[in-house]
N, C-alpha and C positions, 0 to 999 in steps of 0.2 A: 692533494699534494701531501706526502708525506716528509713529515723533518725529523733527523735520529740526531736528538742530540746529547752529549753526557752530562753530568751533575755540573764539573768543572763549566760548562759553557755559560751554563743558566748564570752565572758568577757575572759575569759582562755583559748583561741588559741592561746596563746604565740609559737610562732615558727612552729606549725600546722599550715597554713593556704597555703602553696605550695599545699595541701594533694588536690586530686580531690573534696570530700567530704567535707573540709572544705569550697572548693571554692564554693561550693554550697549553703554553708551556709551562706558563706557572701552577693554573690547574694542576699539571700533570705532576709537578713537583712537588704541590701540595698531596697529590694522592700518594706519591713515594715516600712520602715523609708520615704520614698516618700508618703507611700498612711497616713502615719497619719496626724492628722490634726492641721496645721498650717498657716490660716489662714491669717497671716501677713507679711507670706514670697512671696514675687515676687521678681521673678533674672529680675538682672541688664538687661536694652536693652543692646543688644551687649556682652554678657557674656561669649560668645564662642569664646570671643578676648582676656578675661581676661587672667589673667596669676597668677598661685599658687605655690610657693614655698614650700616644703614640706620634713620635716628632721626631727629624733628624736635620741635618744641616745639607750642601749641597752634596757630600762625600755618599750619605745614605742614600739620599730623594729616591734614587732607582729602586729600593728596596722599600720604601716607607707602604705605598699603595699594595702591594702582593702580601706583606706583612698584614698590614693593616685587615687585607680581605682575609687571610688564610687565619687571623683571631678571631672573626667574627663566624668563622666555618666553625670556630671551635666552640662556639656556645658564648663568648663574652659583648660586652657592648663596647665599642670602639669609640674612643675619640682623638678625630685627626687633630693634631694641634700646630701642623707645619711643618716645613711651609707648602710655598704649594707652586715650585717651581725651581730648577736645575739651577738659580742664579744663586752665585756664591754670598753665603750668608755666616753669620757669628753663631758658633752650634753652641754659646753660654746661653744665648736668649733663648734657647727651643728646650736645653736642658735644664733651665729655672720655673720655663711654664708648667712640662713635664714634673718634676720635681716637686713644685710647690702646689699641686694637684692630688698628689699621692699624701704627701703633709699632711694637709686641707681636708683629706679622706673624701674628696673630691673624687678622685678613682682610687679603687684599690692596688692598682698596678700600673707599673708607665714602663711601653719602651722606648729605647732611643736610638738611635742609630747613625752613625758617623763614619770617617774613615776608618779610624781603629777601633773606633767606641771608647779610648780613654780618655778623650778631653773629656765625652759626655759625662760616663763617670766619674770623673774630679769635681766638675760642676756641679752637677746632683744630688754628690754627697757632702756641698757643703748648707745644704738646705736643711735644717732643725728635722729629725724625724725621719730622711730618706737615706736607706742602704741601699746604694749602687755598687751593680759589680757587671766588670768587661766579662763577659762567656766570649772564648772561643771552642769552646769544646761540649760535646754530651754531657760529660763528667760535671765541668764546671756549672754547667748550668743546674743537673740536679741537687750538686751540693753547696751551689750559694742559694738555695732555698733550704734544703735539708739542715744545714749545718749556722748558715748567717743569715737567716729568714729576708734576704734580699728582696726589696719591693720594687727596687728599677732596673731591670735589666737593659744592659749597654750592647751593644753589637757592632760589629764590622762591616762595613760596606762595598769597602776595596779590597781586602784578604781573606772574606768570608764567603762562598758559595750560600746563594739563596737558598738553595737547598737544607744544607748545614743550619743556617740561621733558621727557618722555618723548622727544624728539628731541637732547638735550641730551646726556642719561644716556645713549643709544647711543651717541652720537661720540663720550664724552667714554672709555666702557669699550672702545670699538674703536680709537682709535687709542693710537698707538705713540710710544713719547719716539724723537725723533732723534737724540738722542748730538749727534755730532758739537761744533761750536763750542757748543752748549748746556751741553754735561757741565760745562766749567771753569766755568762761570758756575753750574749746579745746586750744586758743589762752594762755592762760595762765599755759596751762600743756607745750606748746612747746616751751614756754620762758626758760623753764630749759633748755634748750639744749643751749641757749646762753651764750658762755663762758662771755658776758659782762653785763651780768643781776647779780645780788649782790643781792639778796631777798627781799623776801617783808616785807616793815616796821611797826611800828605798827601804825603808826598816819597815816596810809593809808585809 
C-alpha cells in the first residue's frame, strides 16, 4: 500500500506513531530532513559520546519517541526522561529533570518538548547553569547555539511539523558556539545565576 503524504501531515501524529505505517513515515521524514540542505551544520568530533536528554509533557509525547530515535540516527546517546504516556502531565517536572541533567553535565544536551516549547523553556532556564531557548525556525536554532551557546533546546509540539522539529534538533546539535564577541556577553547571562551578583547599575 502505498501512502503520499506532505511535511504539514506528519505535524498530526499525536499518538499514531507506535502504528507500523506511521513509523515509516517518520523514517521517511527522517531521511527528508538529512538530505536537505544545510550547509553549516558539521557534528561534533566525537558526537557518538555525546549525550541528549530528552522529555516533553503531554502537548509533545507524540514527538518525544520519533525525536528521541532520529538523535540516536545521528550519532548521540539518548536519554528518555518522560513520560511515558499521552496522560496529561505538569511539563515544570520534565523540564527540571531535563534541565538539571545538562547542570549536573549529566548530559551534554536536553531537549524538551511541549505545546509551544515556552513553558519548557522558562522552567529550564531557571535551573543554575542551563540556557534554554524556544526554536521555531532553522535560523533560530543555528544561532541559539552560534550566538548564546544554548544547551536546551525547547520545541513545539502542536505548531511545529515533525519534520521541521527534526531539522531543527540537527542544526541546533551540529553547530558550534562562536566564542568570540559572544563569550563576554554568554559570561554575563550566567552572572544571573549568582545569588551574589545585585544588577547592573546605570553609571556602568
Amino acid at each position: 500500500m502505498n501512502i503520499s503524504m506532505s511535511k504539514a501531515d506528519i505535524g498530526v501524529f499525536q499518538g499514531c506513531f507506535h502504528t507500523p505505517i506511521v513509523c515509516d513515515v517518520c523514517r521517511a521524514s527522517a531521511a527528508e530532513c538529512n538530505n536537505r540542505e544545510s550547509e553549516e551544520v558539521n557534528m561534533p568530533k566525537g558526537a557518538q559520546k555525546m549525550r541528549v536528554a530528552i522529555a516533553s509533557d503531554h502537548g509533545g509525547f507524540g514527538f518525544k519517541e520519533p525525536l528521541a530515535r532520529y538523535i540516536e540516527s545521528l550519532g548521540y546517546e539518548v536519554e528518555d526522561c518522560g513520560p511515558d504516556s499521552f496522560d496529561r502531565v505538569d511539563y515544570p517536572d520534565y523540564a527540571d529533570i531535563v534541565a538539571r541533567k545538562v547542570a549536573n553535565q549529566e548530559a551534554d544536551y536536553g531537549v524538551l518538548i511541549c505545546g509551544t516549547g515556552l513553558g519548557m523553556a522558562i522552567t529550564a532556564d531557571k535551573v543554575a547553569g542551563v540556557r534554554a531557548a524556544t526554536v521555531t525556525s532553522h535560523m533560530f536554532a543555528k544561532l541559539a547555539r552560534q550566538h548564546n551557546n544554548a544547551n536546551v533546546l525547547c520545541l513545539s509540539g502542536r505548531f511545529v511539523s515533525l519534520v521541521d522539529n527534526m531539522d531543527f534538533v540537527r542544526t541546533f546539535l551540529g553547530t558550534a558556539f562562536e566564542g568570540g564577541r559572544h563569550e563576554r556577553r554568554i559570561k554575563k547571562i550566567m552572572r544571573e545565576d549568582d545569588p551574589n551578583f545585585t544588577g547592573v547599575t546605570s553609571d556602568r
